[in-house]
N, C-alpha and C positions, 0 to 999 in steps of 0.2 A: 129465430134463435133455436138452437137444438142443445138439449138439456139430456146428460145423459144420468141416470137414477138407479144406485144399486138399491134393491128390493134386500138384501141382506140373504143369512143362511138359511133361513127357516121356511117362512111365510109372509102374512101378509103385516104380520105383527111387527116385524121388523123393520118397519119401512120407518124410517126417521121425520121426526118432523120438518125438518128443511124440507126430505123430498116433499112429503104430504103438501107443504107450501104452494111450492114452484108443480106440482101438479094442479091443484086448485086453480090458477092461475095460465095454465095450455090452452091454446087453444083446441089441441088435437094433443093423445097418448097411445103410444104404442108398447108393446109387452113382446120378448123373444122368450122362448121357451125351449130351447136348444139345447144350451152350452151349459147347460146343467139337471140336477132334480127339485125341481119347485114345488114344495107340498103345499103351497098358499092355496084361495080358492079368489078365482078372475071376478067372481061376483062380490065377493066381499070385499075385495079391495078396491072395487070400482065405486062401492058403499063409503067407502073411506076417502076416497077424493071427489066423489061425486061428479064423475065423469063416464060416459062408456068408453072401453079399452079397446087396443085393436089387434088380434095376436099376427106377428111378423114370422114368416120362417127364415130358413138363412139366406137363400137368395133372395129377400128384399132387403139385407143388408149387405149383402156382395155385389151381384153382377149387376140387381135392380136397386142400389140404394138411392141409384138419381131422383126418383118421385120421390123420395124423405127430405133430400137434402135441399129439393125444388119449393116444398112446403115451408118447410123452415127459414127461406127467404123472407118473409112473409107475414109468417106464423110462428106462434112460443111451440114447440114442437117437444112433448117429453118422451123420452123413451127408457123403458123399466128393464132393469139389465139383472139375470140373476146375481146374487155375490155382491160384490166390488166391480165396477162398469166397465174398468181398463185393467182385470184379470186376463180377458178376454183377448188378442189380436186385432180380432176385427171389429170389435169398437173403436180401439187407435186409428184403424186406417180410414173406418168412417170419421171420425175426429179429422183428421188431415185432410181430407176430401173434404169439410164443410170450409175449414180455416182456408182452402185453396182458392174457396167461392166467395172468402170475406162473411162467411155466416158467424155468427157470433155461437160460440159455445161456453158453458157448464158443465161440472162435473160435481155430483154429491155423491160422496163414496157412502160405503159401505162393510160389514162382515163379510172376508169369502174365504175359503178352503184355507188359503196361503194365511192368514193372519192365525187360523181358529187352529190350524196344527199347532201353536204353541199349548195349549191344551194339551198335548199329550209330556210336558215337561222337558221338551228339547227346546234350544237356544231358538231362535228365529234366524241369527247372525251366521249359524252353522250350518243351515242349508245351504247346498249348491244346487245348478241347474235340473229344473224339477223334468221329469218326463210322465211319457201318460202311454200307458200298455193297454192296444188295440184288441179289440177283437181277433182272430185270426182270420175269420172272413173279409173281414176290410183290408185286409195285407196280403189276398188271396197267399194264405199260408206262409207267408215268407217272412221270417224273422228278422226286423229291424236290426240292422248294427246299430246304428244310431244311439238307439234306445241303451244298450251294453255299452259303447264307451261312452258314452254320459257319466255312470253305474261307474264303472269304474276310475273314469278321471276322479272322482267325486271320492270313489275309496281311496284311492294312492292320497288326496287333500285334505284326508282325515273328515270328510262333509258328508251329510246326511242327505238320502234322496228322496223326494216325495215324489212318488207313482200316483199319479191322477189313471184310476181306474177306468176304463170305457163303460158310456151310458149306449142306452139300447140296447141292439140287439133281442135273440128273444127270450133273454131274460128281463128283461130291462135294463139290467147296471152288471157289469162283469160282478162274482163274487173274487172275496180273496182266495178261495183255491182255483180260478181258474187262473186269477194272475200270477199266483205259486209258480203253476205248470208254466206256464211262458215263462216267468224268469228261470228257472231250470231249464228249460230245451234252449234258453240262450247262452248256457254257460255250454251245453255239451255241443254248441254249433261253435261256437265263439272260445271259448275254452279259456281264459286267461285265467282261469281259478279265482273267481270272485264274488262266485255265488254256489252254495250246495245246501241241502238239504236243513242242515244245522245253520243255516243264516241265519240271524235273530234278525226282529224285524218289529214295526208296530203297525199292528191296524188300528184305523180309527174312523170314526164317524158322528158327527158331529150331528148336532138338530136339536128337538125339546129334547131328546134323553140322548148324551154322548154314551159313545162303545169306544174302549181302547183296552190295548191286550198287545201284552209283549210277549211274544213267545216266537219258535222257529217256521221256518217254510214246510218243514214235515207234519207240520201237528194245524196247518190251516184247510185240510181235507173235510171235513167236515162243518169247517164256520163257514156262515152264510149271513152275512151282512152287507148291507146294499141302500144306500152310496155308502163308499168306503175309500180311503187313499190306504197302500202302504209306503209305511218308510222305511227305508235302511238305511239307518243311525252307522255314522261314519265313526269317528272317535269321540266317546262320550266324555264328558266333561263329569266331576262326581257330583255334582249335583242334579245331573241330567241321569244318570246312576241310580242313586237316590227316592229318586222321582219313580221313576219304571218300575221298581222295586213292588211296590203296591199292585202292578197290573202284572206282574211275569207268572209264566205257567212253574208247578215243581218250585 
C-alpha cells in the first residue's frame, strides 16, 4: 500500500493525527524535500512517529519511482509530501502508476499554499489558473509567454493570479522584487498592457508568523521575504476590498 501524507505548511507540528497514525503503522517512510520550503526538523519528526525517515529527490519519484511503487506491493509504504500531497503533479502521476500495478493507495491531505492564500482576505472561488515565475537561469533568459497569457486571461475574467515564486537558486527562494522585475520585462516583451509599475498586488507568506502587504510592483524593491507567493487580485469583490484595507501601503 502507498500512503501519500501532507506534512502541512510549517513543520513538523503540523503533521495531523491520521498521518501520525498510518505512519506508525509503515513498514518503510519516505520524505521529499523538493517541491517546497520545509522548516520542520527530520529528527523530530521521526521522534513523532518513531520510525527512521528516508529523504527522496525528485528522480526517485520520476524516472526512478519503480523501486517505491515495487515496495509498496508488499509493504505499507508512507511518503511525507510538503503541503497538500496532490498540490504537487508528480504525486498524481505517481498515484496513477501505483493504481496501474493494482497497488492500493491513501491520501491524508493537508495545509498548502493554495488553501492558506485565503489568508490574505481574497475569495478562494476567484482565483484562476495559478503560475510560478522561474528563475531566469532556468529559462536560460527567455521569458515565458505562457506565464503572461495566464496573467492575462485571468485579468480579462476579472480572477486573481497566484505566482508560486521559484525555490533555490542562490538565494534560496526568489524574493518579491525579483519577481517584480520579471513580471515587468514581460509586459515590455509581451506588451498587452496588463502589468506596469502601479499594479497592485499582494505578497504573502505564510508560516508561525504570516506576512501580507498590499501594495504596488514599484514599492517591492526593497521587501525581502522568502517563501513568498504574489497575487494579482483580478476584480475585487468589497469585502475582499475591505479586507486589504488593513495591509495597503499610503
Amino acid at each position: 500500500m502507498l500512503t501519500l501524507v501532507g506534512l502541512g505548511l510549517t513543520d513538523e507540528k503540523d503533521l495531523s493525527l491520521r498521518g501520525i497514525e498510518a505512519a506508525e503503522k509503515a513498514d518503510k517512510i519516505y520524505i521529499e524535500l523538493y517541491t517546497g520550503v520545509w522548516k520542520g526538523s527530520l529528527k523530530k519528526l521521526e521522534k513523532i512517529v518513531k520510525k527512521k525517515i528516508f529523504i527522496l529527490q525528485r528522480s526517485d519519484l520520476e524516472e526512478n519511482s519503480e523501486k517505491i511503487l515495487n515496495e509498496a506491493k508488499n509493504k505499507k509504504i508512507i511518503l511525507f509530501v510538503q503541503g497538500d500531497p496532490l498540490v504537487a503533479t508528480t504525486h498524481s502521476s505517481l498515484l496513477v502508476e501505483a493504481r496501474k500495478k493494482k497497488i492500493p493507495t491513501q491520501i491524508i491531505h493537508n495545509s498548502s499554499i493554495v488553501s492558506a492564500v485565503t489568508e490574505t482576505g481574497l475569495h478562494i472561488y476567484k482565483f484562476g489558473p495559478t503560475v510560478t515565475i522561474p528563475f531566469p537561469e532556468k529559462t536560460k533568459n527567455i521569458l515565458p509567454e505562457s506565464i503572461y497569457r495566464t496573467i492575462e486571461e485571468n485579468q480579462k475574467r476579472g480572477l486573481h493570479t497566484l505566482c508560486l515564486l521559484d525555490l533555490g537558486g542562490k538565494s534560496g527562494g526568489m524574493q518579491p522584487s525579483e519577481a517584480a522585475k520579471f513580471l515587468l520585462d514581460m509586459e515590455k516583451k509581451f506588451g498587452a498592457g496588463i502589468i506596469d509599475e502601479n499594479t497592485k498586488v499582494v505578497v504573502f507568506s505564510s508560516g508561525k508568523k504570516s506576512f501580507l502587504k498590499y501594495t504596488t510592483l514599484n514599492k517591492l524593491n526593497n521587501l525581502k521575504v522568502s517563501p513568498a507567493v504574489i497575487i494579482i487580485p483580478g476584480k475585487l469583490h468589497f469585502s475582499e476590498s475591505e479586507f486589504l484595507k488593513e495591509f495597503a501601503d499610503g
